[in-house]
CHARMM internal coordinates of N, CA and C (Angstrom, degrees):
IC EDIT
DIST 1 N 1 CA 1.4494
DIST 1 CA 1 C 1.5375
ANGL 1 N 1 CA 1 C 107.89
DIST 1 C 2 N 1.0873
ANGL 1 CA 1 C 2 N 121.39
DIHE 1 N 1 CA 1 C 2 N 113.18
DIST 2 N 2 CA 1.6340
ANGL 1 C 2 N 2 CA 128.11
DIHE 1 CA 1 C 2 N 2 CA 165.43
DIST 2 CA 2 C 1.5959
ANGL 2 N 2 CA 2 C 132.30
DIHE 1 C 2 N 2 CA 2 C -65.28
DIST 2 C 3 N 0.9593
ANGL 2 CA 2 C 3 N 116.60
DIHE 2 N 2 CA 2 C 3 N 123.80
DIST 3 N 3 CA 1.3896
ANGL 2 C 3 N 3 CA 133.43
DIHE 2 CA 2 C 3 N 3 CA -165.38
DIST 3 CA 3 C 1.7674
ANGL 3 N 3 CA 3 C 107.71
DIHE 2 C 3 N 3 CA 3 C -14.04
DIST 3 C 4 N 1.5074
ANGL 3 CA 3 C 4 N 96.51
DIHE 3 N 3 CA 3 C 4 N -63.47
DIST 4 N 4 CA 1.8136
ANGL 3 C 4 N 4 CA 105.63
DIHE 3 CA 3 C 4 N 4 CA 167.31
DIST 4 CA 4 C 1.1895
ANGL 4 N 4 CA 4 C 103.57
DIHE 3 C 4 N 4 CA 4 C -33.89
DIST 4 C 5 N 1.1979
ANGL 4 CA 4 C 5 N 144.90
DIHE 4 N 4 CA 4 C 5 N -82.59
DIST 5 N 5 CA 1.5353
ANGL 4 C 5 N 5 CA 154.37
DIHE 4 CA 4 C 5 N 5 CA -132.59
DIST 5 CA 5 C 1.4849
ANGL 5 N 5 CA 5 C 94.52
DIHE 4 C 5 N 5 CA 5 C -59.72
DIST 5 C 6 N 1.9939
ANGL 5 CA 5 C 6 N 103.48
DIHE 5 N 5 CA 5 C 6 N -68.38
DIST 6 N 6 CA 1.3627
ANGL 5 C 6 N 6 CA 86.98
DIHE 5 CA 5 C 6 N 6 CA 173.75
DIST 6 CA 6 C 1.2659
ANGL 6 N 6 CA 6 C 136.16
DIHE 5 C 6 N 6 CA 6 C -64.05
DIST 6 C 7 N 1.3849
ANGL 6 CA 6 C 7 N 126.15
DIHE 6 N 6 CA 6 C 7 N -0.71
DIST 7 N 7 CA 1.6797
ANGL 6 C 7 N 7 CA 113.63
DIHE 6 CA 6 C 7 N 7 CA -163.66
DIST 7 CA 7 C 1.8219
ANGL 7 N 7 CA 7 C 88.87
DIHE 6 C 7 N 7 CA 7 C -93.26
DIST 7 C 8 N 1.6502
ANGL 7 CA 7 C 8 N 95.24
DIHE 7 N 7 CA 7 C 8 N -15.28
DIST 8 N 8 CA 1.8886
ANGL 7 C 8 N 8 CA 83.04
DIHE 7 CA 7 C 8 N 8 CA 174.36
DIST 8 CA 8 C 1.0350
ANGL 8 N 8 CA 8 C 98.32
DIHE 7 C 8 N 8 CA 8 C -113.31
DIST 8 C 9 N 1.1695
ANGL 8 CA 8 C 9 N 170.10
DIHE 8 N 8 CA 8 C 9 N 101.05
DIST 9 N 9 CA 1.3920
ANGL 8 C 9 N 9 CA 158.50
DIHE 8 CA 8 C 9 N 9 CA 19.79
DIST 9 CA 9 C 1.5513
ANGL 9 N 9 CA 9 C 110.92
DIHE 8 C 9 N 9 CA 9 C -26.98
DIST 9 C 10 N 1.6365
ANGL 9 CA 9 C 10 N 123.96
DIHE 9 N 9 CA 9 C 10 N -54.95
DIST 10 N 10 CA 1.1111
ANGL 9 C 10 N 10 CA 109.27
DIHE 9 CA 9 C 10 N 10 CA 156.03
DIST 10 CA 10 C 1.6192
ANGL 10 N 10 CA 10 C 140.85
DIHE 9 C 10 N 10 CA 10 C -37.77
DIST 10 C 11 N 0.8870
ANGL 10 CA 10 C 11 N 86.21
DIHE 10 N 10 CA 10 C 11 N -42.35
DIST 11 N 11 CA 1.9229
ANGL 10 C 11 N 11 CA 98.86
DIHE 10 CA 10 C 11 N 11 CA 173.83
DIST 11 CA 11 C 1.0257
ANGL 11 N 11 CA 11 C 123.47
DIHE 10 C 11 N 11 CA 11 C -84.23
DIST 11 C 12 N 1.4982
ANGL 11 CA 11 C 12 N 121.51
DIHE 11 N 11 CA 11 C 12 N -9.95
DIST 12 N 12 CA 1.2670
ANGL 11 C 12 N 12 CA 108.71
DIHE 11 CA 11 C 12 N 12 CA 174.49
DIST 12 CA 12 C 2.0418
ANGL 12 N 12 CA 12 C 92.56
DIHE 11 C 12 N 12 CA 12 C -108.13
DIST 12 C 13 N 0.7290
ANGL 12 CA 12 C 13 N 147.98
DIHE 12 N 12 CA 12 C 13 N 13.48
DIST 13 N 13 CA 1.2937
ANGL 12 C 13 N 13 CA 166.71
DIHE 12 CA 12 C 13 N 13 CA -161.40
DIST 13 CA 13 C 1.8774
ANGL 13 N 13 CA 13 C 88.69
DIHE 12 C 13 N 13 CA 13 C -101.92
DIST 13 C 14 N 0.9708
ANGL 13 CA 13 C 14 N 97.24
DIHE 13 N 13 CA 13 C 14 N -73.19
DIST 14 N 14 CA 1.7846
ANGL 13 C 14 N 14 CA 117.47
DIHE 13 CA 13 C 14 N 14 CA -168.88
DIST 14 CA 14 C 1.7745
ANGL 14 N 14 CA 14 C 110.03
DIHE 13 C 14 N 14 CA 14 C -60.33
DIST 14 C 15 N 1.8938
ANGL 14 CA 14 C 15 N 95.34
DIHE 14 N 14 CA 14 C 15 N -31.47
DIST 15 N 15 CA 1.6934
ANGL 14 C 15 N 15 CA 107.96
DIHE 14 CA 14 C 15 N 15 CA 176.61
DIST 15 CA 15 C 1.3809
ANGL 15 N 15 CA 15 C 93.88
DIHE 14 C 15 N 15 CA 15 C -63.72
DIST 15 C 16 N 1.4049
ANGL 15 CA 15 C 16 N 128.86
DIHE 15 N 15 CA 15 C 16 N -57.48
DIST 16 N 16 CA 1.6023
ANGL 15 C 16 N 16 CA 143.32
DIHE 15 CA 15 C 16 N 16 CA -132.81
DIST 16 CA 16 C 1.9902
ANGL 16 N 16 CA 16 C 88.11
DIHE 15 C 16 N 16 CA 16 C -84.67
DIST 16 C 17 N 1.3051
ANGL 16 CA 16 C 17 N 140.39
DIHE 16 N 16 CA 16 C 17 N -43.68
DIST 17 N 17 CA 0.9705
ANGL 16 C 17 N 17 CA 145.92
DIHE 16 CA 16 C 17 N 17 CA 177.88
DIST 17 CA 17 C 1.5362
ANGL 17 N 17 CA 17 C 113.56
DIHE 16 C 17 N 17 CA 17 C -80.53
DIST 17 C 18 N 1.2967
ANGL 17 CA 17 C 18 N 125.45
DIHE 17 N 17 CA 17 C 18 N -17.36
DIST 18 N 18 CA 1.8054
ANGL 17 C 18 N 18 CA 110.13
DIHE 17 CA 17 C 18 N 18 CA -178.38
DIST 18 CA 18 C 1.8861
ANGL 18 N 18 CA 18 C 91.89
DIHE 17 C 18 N 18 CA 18 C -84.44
DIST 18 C 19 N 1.6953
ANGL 18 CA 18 C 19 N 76.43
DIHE 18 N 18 CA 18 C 19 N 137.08
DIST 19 N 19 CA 1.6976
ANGL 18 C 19 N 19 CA 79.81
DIHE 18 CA 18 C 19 N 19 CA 145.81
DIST 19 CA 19 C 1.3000
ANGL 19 N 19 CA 19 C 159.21
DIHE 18 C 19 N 19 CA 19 C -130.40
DIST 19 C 20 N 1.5630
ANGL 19 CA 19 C 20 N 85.65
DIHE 19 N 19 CA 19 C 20 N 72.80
DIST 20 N 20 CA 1.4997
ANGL 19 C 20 N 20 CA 123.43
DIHE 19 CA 19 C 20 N 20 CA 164.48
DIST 20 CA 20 C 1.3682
ANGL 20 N 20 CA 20 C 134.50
DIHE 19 C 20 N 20 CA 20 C -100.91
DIST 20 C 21 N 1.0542
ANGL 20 CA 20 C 21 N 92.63
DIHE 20 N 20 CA 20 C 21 N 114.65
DIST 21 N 21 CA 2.0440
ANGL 20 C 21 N 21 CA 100.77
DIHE 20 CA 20 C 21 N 21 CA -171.34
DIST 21 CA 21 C 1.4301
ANGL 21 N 21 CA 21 C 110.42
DIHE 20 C 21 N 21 CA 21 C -172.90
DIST 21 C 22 N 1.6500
ANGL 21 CA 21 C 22 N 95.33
DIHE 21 N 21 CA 21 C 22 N 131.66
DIST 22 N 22 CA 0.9739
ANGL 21 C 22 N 22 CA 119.90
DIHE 21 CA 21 C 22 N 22 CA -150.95
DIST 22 CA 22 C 1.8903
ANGL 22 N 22 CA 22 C 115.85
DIHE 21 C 22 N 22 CA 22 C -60.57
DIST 22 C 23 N 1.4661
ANGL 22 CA 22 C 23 N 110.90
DIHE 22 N 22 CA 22 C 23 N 127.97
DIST 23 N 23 CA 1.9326
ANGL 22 C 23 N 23 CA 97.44
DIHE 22 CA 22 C 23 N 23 CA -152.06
DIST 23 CA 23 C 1.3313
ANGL 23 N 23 CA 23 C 110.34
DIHE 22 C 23 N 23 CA 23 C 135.15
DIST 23 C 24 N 1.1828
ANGL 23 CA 23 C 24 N 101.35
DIHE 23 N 23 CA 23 C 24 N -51.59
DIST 24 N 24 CA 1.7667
ANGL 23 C 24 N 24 CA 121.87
DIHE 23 CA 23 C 24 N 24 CA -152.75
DIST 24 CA 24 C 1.4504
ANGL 24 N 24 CA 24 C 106.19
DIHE 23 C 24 N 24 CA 24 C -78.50
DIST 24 C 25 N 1.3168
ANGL 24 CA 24 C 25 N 128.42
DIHE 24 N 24 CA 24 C 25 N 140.61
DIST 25 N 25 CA 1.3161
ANGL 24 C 25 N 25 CA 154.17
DIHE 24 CA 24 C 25 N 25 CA -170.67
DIST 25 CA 25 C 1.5895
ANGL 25 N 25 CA 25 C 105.22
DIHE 24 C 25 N 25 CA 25 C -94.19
DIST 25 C 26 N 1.1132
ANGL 25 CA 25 C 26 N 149.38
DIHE 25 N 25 CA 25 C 26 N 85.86
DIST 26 N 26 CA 2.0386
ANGL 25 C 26 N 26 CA 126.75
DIHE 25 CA 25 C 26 N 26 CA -161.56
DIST 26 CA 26 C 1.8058
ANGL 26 N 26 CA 26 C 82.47
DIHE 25 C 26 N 26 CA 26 C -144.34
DIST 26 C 27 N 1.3141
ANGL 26 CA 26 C 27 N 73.51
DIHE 26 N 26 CA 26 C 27 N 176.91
DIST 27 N 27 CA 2.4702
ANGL 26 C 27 N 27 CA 87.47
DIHE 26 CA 26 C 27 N 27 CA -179.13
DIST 27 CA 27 C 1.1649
ANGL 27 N 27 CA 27 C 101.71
DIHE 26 C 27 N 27 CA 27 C -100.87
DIST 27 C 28 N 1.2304
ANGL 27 CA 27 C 28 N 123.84
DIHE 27 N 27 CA 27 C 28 N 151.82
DIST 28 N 28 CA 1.6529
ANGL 27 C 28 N 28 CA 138.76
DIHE 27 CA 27 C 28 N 28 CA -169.02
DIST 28 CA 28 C 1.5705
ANGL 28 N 28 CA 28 C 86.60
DIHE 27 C 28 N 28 CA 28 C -98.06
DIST 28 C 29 N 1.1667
ANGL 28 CA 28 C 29 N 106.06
DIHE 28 N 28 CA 28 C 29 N 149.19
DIST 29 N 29 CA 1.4709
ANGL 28 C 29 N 29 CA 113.00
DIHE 28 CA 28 C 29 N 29 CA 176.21
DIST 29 CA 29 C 1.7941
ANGL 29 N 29 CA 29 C 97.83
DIHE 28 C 29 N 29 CA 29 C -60.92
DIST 29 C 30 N 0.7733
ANGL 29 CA 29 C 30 N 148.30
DIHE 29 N 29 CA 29 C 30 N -41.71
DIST 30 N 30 CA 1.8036
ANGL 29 C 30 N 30 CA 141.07
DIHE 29 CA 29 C 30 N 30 CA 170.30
DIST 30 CA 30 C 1.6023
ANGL 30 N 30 CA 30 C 99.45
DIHE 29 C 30 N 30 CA 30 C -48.74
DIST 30 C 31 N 1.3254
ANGL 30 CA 30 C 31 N 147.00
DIHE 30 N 30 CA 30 C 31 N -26.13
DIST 31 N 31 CA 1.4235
ANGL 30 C 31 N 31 CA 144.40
DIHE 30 CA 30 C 31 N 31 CA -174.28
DIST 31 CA 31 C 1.2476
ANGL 31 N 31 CA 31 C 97.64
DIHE 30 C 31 N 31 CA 31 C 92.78
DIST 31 C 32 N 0.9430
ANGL 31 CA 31 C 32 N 134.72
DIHE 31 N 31 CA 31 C 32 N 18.68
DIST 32 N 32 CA 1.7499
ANGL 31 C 32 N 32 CA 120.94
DIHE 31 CA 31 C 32 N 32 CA 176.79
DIST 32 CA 32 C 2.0022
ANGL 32 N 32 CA 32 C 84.19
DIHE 31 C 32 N 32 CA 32 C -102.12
DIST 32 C 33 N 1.5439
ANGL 32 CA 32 C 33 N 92.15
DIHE 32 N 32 CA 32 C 33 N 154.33
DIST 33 N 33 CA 1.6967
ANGL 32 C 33 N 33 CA 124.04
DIHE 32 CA 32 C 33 N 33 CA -160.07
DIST 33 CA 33 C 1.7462
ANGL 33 N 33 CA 33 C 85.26
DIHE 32 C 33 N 33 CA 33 C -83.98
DIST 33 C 34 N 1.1066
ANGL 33 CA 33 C 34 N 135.59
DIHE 33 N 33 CA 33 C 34 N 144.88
DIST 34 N 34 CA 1.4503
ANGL 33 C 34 N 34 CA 122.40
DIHE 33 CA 33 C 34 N 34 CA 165.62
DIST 34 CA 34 C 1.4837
ANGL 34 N 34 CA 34 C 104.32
DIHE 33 C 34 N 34 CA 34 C -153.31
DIST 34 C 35 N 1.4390
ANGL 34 CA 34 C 35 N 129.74
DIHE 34 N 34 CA 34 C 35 N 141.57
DIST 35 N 35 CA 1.3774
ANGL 34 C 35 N 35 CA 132.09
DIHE 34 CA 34 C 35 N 35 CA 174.18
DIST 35 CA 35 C 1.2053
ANGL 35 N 35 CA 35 C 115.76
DIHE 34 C 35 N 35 CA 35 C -92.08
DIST 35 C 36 N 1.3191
ANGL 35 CA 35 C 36 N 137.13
DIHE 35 N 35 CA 35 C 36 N 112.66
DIST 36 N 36 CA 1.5030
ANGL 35 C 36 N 36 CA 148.83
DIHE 35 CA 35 C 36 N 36 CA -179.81
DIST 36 CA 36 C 2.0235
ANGL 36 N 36 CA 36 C 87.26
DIHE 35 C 36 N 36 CA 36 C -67.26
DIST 36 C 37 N 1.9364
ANGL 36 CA 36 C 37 N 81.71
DIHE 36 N 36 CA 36 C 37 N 114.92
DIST 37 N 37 CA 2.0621
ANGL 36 C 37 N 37 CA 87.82
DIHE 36 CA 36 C 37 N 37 CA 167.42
DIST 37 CA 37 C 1.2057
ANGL 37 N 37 CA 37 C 113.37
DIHE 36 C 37 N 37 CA 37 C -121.25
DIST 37 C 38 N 2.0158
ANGL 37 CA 37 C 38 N 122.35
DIHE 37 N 37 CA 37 C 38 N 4.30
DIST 38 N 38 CA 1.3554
ANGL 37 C 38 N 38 CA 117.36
DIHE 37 CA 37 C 38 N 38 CA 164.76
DIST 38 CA 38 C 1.5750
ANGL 38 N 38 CA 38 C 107.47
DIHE 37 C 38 N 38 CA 38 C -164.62
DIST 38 C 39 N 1.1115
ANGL 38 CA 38 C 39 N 98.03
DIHE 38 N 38 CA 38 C 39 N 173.69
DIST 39 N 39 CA 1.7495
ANGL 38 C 39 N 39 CA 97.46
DIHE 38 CA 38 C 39 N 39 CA -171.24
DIST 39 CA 39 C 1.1628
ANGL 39 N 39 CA 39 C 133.05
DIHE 38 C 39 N 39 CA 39 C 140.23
DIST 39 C 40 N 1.2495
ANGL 39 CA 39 C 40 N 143.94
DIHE 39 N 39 CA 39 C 40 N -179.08
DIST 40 N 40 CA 1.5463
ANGL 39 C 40 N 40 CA 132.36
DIHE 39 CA 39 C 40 N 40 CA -149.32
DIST 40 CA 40 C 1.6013
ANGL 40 N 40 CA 40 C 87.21
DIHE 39 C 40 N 40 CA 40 C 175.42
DIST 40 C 41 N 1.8225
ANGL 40 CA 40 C 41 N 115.55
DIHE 40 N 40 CA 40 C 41 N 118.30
DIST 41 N 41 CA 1.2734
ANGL 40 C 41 N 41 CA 120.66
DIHE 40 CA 40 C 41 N 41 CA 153.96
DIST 41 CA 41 C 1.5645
ANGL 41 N 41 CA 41 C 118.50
DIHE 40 C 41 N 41 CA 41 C -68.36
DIST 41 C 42 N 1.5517
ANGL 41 CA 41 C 42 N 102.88
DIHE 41 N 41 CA 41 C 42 N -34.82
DIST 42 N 42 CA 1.9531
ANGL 41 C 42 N 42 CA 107.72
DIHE 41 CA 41 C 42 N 42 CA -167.71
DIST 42 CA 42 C 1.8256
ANGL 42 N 42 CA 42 C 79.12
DIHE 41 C 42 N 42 CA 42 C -120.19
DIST 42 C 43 N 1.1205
ANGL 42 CA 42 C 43 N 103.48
DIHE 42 N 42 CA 42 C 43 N 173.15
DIST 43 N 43 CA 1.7466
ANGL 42 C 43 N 43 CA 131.79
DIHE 42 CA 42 C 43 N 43 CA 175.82
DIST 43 CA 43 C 1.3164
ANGL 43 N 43 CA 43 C 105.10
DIHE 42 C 43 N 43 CA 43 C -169.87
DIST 43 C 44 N 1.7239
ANGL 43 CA 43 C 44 N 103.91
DIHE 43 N 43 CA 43 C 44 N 89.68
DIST 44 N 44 CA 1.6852
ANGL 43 C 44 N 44 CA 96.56
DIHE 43 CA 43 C 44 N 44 CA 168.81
DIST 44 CA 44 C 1.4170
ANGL 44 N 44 CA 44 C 87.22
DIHE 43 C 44 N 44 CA 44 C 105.28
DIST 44 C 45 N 1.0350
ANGL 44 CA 44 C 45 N 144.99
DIHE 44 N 44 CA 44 C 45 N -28.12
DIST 45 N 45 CA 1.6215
ANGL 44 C 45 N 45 CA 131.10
DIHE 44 CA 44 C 45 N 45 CA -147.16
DIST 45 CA 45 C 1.2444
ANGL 45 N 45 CA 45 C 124.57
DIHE 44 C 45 N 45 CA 45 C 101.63
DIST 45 C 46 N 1.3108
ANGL 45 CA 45 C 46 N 99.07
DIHE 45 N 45 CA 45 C 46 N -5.07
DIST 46 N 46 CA 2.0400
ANGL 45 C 46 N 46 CA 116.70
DIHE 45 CA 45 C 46 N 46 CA 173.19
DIST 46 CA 46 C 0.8576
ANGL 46 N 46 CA 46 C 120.49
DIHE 45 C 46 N 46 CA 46 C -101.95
DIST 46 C 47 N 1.4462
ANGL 46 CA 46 C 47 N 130.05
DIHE 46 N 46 CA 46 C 47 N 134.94
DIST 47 N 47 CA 1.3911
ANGL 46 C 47 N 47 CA 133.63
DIHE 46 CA 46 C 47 N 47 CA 167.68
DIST 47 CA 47 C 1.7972
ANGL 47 N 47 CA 47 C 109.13
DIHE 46 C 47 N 47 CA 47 C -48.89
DIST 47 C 48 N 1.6208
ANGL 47 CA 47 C 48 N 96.35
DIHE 47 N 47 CA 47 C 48 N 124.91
DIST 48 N 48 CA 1.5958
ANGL 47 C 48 N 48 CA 106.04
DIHE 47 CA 47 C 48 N 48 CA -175.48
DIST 48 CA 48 C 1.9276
ANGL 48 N 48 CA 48 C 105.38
DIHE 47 C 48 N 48 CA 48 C -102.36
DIST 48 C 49 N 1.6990
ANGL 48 CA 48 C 49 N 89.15
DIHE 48 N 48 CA 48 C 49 N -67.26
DIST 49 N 49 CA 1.1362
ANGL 48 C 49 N 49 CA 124.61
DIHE 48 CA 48 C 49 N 49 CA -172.42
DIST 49 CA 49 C 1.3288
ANGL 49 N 49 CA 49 C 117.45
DIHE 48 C 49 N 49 CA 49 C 23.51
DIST 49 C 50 N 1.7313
ANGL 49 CA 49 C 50 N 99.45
DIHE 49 N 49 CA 49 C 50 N 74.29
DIST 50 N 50 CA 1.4983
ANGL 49 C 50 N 50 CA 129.91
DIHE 49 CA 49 C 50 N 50 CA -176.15
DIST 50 CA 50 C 1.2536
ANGL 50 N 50 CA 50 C 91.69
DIHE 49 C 50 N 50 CA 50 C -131.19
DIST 50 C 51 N 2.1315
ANGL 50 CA 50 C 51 N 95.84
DIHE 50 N 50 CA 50 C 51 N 135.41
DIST 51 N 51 CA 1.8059
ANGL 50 C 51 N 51 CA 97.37
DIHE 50 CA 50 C 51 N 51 CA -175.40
DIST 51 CA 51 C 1.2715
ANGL 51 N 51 CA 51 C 74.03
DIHE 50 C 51 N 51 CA 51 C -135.38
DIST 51 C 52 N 1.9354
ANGL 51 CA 51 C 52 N 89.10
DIHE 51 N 51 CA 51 C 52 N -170.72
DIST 52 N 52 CA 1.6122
ANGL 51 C 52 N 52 CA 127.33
DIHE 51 CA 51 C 52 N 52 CA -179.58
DIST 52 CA 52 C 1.6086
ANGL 52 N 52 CA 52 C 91.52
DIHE 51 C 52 N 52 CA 52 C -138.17
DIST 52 C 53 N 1.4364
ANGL 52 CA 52 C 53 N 98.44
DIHE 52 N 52 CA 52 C 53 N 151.06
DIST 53 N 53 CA 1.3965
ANGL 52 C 53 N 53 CA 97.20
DIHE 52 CA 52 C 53 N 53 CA 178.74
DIST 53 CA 53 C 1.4293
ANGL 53 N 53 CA 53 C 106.85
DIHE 52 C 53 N 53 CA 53 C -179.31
DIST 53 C 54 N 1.1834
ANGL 53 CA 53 C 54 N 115.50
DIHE 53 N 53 CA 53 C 54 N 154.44
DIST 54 N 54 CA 2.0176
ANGL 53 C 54 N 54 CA 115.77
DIHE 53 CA 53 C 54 N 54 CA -154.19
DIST 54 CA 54 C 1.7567
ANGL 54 N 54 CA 54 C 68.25
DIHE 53 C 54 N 54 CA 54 C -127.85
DIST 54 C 55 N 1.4448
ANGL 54 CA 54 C 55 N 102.18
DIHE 54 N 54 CA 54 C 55 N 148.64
DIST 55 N 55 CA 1.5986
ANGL 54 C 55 N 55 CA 120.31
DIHE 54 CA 54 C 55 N 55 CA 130.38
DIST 55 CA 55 C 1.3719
ANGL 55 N 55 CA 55 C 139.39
DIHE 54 C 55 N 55 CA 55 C -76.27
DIST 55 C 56 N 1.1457
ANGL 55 CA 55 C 56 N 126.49
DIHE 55 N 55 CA 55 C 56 N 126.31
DIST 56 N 56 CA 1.6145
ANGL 55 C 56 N 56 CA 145.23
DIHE 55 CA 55 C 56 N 56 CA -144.92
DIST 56 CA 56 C 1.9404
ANGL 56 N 56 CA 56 C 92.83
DIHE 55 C 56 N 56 CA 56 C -99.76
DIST 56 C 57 N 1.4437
ANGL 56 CA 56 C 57 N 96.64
DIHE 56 N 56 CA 56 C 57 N 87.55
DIST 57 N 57 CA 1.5690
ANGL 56 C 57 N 57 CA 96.96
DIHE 56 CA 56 C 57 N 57 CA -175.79
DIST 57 CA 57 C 1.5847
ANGL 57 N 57 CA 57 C 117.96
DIHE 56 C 57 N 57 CA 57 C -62.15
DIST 57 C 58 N 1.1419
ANGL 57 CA 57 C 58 N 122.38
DIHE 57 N 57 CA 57 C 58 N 139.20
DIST 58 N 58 CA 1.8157
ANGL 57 C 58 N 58 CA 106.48
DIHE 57 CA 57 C 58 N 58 CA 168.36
DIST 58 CA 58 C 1.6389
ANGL 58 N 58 CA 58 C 137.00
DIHE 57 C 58 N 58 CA 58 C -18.19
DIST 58 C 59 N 1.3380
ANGL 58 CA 58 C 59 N 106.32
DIHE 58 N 58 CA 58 C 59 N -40.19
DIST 59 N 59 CA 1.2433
ANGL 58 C 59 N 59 CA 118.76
DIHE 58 CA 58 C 59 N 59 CA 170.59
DIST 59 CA 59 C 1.7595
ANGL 59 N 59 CA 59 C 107.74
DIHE 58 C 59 N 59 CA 59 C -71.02
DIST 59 C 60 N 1.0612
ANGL 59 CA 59 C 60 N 155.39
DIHE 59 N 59 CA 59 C 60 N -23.72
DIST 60 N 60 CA 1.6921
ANGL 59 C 60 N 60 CA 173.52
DIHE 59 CA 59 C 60 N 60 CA -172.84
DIST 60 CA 60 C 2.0076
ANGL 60 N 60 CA 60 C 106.73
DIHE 59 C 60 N 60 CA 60 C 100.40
DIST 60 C 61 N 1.1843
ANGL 60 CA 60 C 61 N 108.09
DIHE 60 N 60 CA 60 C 61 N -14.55
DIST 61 N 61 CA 1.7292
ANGL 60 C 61 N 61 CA 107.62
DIHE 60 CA 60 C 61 N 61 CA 158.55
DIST 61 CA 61 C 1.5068
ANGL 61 N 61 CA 61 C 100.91
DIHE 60 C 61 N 61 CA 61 C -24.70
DIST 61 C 62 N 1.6490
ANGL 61 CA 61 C 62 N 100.87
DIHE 61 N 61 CA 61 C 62 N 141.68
DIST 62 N 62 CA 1.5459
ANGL 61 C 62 N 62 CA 96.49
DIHE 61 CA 61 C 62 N 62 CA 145.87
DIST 62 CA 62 C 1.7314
ANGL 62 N 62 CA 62 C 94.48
DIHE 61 C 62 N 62 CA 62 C -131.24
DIST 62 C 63 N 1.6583
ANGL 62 CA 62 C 63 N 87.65
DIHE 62 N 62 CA 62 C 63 N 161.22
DIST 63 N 63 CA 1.9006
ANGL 62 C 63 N 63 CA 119.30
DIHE 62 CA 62 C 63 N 63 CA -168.30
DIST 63 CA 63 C 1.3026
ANGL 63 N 63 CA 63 C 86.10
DIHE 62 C 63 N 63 CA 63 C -53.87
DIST 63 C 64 N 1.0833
ANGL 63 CA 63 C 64 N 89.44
DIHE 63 N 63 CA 63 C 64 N -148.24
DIST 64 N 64 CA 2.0776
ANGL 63 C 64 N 64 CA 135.71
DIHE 63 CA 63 C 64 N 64 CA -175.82
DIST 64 CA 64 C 1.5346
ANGL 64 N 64 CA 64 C 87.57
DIHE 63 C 64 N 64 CA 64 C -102.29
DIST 64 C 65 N 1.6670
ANGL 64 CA 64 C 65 N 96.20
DIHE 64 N 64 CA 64 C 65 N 149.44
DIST 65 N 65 CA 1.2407
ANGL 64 C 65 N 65 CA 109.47
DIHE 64 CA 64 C 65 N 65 CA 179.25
DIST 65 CA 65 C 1.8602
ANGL 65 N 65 CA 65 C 113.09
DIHE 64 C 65 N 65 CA 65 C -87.67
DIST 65 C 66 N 1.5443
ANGL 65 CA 65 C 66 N 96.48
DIHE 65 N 65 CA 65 C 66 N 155.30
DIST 66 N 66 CA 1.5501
ANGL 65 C 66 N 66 CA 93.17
DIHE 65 CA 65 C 66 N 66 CA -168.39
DIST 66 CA 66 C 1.5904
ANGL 66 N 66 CA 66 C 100.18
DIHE 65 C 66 N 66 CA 66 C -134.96
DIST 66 C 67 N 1.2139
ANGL 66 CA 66 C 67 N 128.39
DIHE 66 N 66 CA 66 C 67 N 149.90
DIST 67 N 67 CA 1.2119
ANGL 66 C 67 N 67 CA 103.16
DIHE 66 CA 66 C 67 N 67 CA -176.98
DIST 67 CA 67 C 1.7841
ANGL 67 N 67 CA 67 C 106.37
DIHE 66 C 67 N 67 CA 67 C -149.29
DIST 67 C 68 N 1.3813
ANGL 67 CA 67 C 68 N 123.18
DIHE 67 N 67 CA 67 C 68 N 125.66
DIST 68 N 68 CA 1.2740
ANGL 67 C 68 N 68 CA 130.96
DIHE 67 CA 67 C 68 N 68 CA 157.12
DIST 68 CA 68 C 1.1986
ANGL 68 N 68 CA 68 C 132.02
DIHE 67 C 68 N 68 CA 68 C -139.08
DIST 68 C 69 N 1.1510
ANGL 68 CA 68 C 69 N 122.50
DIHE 68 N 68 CA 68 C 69 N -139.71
DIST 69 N 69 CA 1.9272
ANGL 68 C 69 N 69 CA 132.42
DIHE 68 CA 68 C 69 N 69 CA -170.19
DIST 69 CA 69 C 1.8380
ANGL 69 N 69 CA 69 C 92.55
DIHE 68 C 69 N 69 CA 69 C -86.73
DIST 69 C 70 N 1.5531
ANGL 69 CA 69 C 70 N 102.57
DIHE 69 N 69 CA 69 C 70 N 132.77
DIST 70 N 70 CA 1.4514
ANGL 69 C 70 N 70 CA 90.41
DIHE 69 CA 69 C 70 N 70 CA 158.17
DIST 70 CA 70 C 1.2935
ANGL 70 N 70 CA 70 C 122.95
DIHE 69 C 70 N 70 CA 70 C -72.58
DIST 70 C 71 N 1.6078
ANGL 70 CA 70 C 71 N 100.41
DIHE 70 N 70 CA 70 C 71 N -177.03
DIST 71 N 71 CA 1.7685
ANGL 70 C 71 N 71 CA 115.04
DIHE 70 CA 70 C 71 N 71 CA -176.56
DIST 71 CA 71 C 1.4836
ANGL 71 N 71 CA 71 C 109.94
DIHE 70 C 71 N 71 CA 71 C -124.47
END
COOR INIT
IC SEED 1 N 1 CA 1 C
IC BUILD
């Protein structure tokens, strides 16, 4: 197996375990509720794991969009 293969088997290993995807309702490491509305763990076969994501206000509103590295 050549170095490539594993660095993507790894990555998609690490894709298949975050839970981040795009849809999904999860807690921001701060505890606020937030809905992931775009994003990509791999790009190309590379680790990206750059999102978009609104906070899910008490009322079911979501904020303004905010966007960084997942967790």
């Amino acid at each position: 197996m050549s170095l490539q293969q594993i660095a993507n088997s790894t990555n998609r290993g690490l894709e298949t375990a975050s839970n981040m995807k795009v849809g999904k309702t999860t807690l921001h490491p701060d505890g606020r509720r937030v809905k992931i509305t775009n994003g990509q763990f791999l790009s190309n076969g590379r680790a990206s794991n750059f999102w978009h994501w609104r906070e899910v206000k008490k009322n079911g509103k979501l904020g303004k969009e905010e966007t960084g590295y997942g967790w």
